[in-house]
PAGUFI-105765 format. One record per atom (N, C-alpha, C): residue number from 0; residue in one letter; atom name; x negated, y, z negated. Coordinates in nm, 4 decimals, padded with zeros to 6 digits. Example, Ala and Ser with C-alpha at 12.3 -4.5 7.8 and 13.67 -1.06 7.14 Angstrom:
! residues 2
   seq   type   atom       east      north         up
     0      A      N   -01.3190   -00.5690   -00.7800
     0      A     CA   -01.2300   -00.4500   -00.7800
     0      A      C   -01.3200   -00.3300   -00.7800
     1      S      N   -01.2850   -00.2250   -00.7080
     1      S     CA   -01.3670   -00.1060   -00.7140
     1      S      C   -01.2900    00.0030   -00.7870
This chain:
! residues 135
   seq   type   atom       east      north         up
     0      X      N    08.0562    03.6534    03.7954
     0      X     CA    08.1902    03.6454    03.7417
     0      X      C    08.1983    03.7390    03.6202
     1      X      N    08.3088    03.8151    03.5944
     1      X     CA    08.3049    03.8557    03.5166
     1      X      C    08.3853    03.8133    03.3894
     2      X      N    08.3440    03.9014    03.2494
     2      X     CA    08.3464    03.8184    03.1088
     2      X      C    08.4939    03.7947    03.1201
     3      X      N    08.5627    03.8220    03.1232
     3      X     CA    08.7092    03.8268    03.1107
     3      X      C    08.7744    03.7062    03.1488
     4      X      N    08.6997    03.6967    03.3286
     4      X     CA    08.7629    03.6129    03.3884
     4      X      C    08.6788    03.4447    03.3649
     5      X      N    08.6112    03.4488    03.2710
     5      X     CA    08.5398    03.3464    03.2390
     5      X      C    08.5926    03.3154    03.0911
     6      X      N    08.6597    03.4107    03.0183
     6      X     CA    08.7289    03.3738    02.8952
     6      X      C    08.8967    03.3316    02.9491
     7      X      N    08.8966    03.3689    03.0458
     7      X     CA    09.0647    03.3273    03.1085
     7      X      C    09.0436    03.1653    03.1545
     8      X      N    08.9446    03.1351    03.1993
     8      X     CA    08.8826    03.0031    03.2002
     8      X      C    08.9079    02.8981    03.1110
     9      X      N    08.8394    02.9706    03.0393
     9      X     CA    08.8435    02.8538    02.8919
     9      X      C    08.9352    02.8621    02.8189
    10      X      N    09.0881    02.9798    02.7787
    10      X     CA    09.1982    02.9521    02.7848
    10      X      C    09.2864    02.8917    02.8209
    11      X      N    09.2065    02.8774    02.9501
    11      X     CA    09.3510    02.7732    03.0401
    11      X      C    09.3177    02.5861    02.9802
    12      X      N    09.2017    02.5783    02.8811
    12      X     CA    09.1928    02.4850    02.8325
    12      X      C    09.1617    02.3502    02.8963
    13      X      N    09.0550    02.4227    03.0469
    13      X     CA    08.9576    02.3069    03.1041
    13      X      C    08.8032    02.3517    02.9941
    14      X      N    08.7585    02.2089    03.1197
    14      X     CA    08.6509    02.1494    03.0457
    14      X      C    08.5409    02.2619    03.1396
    15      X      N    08.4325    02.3212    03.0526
    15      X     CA    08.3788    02.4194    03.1024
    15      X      C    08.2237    02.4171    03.1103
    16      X      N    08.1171    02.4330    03.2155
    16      X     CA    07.9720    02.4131    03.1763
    16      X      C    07.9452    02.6082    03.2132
    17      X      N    07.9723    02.6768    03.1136
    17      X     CA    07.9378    02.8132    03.1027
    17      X      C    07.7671    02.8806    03.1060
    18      X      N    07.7385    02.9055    03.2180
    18      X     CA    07.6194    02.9837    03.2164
    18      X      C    07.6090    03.1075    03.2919
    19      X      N    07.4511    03.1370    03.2754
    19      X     CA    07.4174    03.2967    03.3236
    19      X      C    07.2817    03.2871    03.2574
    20      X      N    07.2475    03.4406    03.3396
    20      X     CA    07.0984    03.4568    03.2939
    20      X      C    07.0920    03.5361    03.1691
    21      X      N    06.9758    03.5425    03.0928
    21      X     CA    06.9999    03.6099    02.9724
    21      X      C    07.0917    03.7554    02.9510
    22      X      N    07.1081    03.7810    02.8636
    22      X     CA    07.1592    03.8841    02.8257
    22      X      C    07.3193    03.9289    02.9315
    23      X      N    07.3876    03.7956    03.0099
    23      X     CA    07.4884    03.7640    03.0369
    23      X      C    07.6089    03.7905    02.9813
    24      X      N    07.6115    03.7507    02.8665
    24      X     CA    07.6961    03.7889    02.7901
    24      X      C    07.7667    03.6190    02.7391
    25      X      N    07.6919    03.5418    02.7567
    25      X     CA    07.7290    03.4059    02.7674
    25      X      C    07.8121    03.3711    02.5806
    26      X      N    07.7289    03.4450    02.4758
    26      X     CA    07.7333    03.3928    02.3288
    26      X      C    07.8837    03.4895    02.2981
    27      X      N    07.8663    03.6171    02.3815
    27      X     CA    07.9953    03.7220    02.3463
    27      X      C    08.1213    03.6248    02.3909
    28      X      N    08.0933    03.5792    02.5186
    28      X     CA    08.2306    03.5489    02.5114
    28      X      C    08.2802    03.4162    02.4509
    29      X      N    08.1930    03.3246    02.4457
    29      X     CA    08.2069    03.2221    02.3656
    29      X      C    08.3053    03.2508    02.2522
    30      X      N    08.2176    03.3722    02.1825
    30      X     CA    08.2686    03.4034    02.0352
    30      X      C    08.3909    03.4837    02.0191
    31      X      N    08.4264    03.5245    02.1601
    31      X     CA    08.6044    03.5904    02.1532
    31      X      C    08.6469    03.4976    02.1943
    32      X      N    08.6506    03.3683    02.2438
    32      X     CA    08.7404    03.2578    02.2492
    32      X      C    08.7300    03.1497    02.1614
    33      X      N    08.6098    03.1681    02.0475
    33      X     CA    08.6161    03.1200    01.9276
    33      X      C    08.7305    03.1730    01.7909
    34      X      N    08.7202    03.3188    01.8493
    34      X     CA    08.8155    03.3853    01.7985
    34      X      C    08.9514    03.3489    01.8226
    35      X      N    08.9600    03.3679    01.9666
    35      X     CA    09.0926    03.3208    01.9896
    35      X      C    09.1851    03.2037    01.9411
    36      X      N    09.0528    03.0557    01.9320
    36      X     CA    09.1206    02.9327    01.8778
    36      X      C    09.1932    02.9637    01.7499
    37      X      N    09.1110    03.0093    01.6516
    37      X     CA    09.0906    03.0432    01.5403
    37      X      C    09.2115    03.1128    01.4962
    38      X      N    09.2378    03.2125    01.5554
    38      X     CA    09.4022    03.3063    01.5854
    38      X      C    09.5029    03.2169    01.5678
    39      X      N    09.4719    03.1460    01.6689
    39      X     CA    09.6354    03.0634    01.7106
    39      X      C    09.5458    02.8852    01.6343
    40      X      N    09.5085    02.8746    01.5717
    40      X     CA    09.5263    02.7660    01.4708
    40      X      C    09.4583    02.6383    01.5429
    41      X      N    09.3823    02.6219    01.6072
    41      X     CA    09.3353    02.5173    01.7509
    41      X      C    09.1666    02.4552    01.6469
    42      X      N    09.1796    02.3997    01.5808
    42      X     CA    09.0472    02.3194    01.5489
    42      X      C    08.9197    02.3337    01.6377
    43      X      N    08.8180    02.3717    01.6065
    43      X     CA    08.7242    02.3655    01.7293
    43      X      C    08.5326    02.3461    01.6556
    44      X      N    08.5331    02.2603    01.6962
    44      X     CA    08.3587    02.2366    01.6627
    44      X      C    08.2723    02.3038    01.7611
    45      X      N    08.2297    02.3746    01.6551
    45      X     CA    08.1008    02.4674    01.7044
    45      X      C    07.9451    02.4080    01.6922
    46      X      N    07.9162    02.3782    01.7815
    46      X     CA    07.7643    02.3080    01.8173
    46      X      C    07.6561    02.3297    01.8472
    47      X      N    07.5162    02.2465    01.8952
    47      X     CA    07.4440    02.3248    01.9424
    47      X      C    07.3236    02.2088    01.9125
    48      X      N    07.2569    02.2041    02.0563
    48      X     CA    07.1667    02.0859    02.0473
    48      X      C    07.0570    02.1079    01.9694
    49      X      N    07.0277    02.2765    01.8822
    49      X     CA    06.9012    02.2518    01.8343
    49      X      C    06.9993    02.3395    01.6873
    50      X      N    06.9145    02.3611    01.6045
    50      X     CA    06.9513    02.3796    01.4712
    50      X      C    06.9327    02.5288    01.4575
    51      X      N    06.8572    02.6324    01.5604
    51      X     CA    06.8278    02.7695    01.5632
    51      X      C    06.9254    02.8062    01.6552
    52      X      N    07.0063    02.7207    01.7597
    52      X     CA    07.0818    02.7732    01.8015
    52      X      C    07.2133    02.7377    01.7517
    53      X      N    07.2226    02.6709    01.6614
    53      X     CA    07.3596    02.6415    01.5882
    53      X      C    07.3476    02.7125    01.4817
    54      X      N    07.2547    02.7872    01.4030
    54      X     CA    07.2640    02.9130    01.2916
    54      X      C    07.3527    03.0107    01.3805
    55      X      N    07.2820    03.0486    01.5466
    55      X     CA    07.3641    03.1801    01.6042
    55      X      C    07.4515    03.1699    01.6283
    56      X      N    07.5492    03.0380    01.6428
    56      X     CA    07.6652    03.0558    01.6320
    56      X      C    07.7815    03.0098    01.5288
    57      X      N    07.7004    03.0147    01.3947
    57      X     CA    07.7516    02.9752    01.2575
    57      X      C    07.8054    02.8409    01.2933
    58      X      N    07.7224    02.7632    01.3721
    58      X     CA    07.7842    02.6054    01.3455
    58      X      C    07.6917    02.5207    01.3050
    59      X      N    07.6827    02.3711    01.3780
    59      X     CA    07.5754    02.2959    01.3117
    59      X      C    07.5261    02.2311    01.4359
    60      X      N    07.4185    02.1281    01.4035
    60      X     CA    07.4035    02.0401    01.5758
    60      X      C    07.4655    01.9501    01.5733
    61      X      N    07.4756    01.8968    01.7483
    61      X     CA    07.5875    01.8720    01.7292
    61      X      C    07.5513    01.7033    01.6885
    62      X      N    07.4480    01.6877    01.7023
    62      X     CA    07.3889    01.5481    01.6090
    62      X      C    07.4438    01.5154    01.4702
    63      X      N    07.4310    01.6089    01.4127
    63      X     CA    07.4887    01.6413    01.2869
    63      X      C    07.6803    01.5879    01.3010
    64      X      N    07.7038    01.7063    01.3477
    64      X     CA    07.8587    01.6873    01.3551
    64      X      C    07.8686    01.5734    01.4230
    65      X      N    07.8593    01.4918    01.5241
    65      X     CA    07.9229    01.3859    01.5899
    65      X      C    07.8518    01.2773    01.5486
    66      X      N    07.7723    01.2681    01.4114
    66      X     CA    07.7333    01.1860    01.3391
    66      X      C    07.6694    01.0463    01.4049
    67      X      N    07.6001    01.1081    01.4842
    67      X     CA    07.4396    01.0523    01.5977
    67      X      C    07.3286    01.0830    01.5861
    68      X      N    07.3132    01.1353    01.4720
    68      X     CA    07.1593    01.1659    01.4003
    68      X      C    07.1094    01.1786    01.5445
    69      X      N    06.9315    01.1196    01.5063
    69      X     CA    06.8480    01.0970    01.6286
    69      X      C    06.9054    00.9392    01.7233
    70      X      N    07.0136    00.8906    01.7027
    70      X     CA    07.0192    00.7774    01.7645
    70      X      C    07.0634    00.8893    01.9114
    71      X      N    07.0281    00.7374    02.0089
    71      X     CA    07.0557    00.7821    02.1626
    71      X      C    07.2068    00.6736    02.2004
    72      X      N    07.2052    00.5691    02.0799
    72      X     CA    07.3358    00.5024    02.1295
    72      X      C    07.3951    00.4873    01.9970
    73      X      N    07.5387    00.4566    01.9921
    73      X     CA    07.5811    00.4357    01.8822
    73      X      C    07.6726    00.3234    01.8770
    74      X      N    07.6954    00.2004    01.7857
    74      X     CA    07.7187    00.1010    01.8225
    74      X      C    07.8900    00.0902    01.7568
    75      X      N    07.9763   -00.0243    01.7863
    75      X     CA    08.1148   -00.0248    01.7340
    75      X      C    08.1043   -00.0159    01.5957
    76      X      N    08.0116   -00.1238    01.5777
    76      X     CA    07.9958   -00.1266    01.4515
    76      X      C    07.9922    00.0000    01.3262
    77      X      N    07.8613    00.0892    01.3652
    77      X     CA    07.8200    00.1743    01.3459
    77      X      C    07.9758    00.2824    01.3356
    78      X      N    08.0185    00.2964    01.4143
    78      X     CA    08.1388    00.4292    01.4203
    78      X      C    08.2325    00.3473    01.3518
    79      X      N    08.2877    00.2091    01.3212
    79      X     CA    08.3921    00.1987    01.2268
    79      X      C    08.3044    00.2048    01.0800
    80      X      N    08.1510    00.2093    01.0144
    80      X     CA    08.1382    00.2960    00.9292
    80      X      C    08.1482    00.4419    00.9225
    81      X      N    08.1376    00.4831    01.0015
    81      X     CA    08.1974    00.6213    01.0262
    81      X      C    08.3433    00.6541    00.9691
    82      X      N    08.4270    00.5186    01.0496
    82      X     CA    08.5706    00.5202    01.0646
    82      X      C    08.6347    00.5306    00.8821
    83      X      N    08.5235    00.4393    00.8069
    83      X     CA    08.5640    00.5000    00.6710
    83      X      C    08.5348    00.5705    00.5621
    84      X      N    08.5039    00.6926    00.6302
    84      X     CA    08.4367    00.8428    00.5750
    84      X      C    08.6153    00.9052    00.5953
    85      X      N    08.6415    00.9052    00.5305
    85      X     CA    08.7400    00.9961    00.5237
    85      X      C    08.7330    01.1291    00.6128
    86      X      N    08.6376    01.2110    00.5782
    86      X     CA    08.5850    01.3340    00.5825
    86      X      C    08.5667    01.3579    00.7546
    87      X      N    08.5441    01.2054    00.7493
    87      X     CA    08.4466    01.2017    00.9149
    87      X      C    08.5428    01.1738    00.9792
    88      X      N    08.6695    01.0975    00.9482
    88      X     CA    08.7821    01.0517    01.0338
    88      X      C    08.9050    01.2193    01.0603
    89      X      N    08.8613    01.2829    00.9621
    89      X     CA    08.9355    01.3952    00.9512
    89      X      C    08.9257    01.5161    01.0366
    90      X      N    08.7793    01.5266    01.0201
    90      X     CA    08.7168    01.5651    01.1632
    90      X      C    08.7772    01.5664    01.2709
    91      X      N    08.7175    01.4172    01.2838
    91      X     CA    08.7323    01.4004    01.4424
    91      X      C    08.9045    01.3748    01.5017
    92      X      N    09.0298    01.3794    01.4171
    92      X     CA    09.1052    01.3562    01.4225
    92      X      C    09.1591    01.4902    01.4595
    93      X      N    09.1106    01.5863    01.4245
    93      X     CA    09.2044    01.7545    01.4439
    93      X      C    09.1152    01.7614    01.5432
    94      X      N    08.9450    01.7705    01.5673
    94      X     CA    08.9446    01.8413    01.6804
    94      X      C    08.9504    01.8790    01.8161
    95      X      N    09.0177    01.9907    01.8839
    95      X     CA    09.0888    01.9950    01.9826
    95      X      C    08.9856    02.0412    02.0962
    96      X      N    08.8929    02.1180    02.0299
    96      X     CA    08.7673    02.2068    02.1684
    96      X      C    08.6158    02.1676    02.0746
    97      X      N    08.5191    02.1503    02.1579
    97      X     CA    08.4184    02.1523    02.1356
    97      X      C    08.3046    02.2181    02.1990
    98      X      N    08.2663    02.2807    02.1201
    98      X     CA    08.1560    02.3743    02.1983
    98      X      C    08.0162    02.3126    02.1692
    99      X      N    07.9410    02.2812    02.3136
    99      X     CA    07.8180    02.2969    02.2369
    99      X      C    07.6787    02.3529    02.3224
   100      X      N    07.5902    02.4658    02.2543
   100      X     CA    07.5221    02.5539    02.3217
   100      X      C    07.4107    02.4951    02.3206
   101      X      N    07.3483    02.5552    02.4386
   101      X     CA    07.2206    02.5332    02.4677
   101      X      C    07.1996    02.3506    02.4960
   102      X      N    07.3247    02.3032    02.6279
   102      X     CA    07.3153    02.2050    02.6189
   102      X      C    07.2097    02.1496    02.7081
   103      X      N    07.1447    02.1903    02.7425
   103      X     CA    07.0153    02.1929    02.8720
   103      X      C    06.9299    02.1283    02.7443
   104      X      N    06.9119    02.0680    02.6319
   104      X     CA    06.8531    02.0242    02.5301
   104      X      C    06.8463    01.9166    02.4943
   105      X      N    06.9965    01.8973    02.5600
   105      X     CA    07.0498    01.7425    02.4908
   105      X      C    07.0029    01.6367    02.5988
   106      X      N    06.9568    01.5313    02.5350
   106      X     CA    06.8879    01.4232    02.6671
   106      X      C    07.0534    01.3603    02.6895
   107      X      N    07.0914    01.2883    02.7923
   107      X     CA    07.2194    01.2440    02.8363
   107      X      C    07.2805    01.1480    02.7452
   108      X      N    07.1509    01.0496    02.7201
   108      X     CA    07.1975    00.9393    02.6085
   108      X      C    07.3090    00.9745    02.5162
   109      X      N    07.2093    01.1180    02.4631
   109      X     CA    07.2624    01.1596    02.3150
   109      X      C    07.4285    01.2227    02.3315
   110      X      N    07.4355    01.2746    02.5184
   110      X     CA    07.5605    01.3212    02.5362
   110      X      C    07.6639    01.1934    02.5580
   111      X      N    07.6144    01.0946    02.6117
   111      X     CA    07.6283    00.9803    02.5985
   111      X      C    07.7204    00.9223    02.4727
   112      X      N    07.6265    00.9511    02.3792
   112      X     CA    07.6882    00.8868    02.2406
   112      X      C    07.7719    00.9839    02.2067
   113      X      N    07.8096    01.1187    02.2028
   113      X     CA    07.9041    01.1926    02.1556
   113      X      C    07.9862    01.1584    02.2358
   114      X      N    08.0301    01.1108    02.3738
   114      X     CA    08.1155    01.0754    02.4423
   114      X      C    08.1828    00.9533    02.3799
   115      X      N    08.1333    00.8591    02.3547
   115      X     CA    08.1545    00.7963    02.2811
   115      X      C    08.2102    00.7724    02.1615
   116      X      N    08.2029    00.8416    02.0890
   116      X     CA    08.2062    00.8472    01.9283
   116      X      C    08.3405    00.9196    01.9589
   117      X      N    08.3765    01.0596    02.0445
   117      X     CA    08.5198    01.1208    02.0770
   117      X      C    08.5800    00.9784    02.1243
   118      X      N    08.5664    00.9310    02.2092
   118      X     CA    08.6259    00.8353    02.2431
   118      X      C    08.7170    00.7048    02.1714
   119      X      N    08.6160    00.7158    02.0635
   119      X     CA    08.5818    00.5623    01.9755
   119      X      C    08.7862    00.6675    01.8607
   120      X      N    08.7211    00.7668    01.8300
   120      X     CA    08.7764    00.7954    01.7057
   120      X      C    08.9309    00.8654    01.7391
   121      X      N    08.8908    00.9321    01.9188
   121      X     CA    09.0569    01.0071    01.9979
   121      X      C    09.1582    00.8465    02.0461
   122      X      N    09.0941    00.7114    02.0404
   122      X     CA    09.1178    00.6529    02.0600
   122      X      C    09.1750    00.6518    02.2142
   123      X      N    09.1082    00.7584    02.3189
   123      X     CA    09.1275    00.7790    02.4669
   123      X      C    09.0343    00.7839    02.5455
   124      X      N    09.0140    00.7178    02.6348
   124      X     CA    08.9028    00.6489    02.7619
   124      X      C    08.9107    00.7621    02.8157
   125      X      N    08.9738    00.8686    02.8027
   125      X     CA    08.9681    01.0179    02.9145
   125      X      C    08.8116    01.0598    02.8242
   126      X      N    08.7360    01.1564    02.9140
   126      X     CA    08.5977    01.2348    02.8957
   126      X      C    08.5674    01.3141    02.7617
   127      X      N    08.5323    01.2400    02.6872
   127      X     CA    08.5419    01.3263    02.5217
   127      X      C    08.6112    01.2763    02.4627
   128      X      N    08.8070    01.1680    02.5113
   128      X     CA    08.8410    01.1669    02.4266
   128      X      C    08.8950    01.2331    02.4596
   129      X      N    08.9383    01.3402    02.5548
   129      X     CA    09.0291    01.4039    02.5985
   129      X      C    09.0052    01.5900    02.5199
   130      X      N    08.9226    01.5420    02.4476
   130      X     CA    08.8542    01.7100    02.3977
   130      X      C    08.8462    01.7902    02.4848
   131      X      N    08.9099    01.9170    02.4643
   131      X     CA    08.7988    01.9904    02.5650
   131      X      C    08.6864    02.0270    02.5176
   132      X      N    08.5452    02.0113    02.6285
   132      X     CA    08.4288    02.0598    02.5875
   132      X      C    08.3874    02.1786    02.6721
   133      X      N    08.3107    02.2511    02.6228
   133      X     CA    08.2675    02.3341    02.6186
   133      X      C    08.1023    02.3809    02.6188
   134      X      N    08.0414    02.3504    02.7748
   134      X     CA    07.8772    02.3660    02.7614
   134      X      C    07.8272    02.5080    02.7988
């Protein structure tokens, strides 16, 4: 497929599991439709199951951001302390796309609990929370 028609993809604002073999072009186009959000004003968490691959794409992991440390589950309890972080409710309240790379990393649990936690905070039983994601 080519880059174009794989950034026309993720415009149309489905949910996307983006791969290829190295030197694909997989991070380029990511980063012109990072651009693009960015343009037109669209909130978007930039991720990444390990911490060397969230430097390359100036984000963080996504452990970090979806505030699941090393846990594999995260409990009600647990996310309505979350719920009164300001910071953390603010977050998760704008964002609209989520990217996260190098997801061949993440054990399911842990995708598990970010499903969750979108869920807990979009206050919607749809996949994420209705986010689009972005693997």
């Amino acid at each position: 497929m080519q880059q174009s028609k794989a950034l026309a993809i993720l415009k149309s604002g489905r949910n996307v599991f983006l791969t290829g073999s190295a030197g694909a072009g997989k991070t380029y186009v990511l980063n012109q439709y990072i651009q693009y959000l960015k343009q037109y004003g669209v909130p978007v968490a930039i991720t990444a199951s390990t911490g060397i691959a969230a430097t390359h794409m100036n984000g963080q992991t996504i452990h970090s951001w979806a505030g699941i440390g090393i846990k594999d589950y995260v409990s009600d309890r647990y996310l309505a302390s979350l719920r009164d972080k300001k910071y953390f409710r603010d977050k998760m309240d704008k964002v609209k796309v989520l990217i996260i790379d190098e997801i061949s990393m993440l054990h399911r649990n842990q995708l598990d609990a970010v499903d969750y936690v979108l869920k807990f905070f979009k206050q919607n039983d749809e996949p994420f929370g209705g986010v689009q994601v972005i693997f």
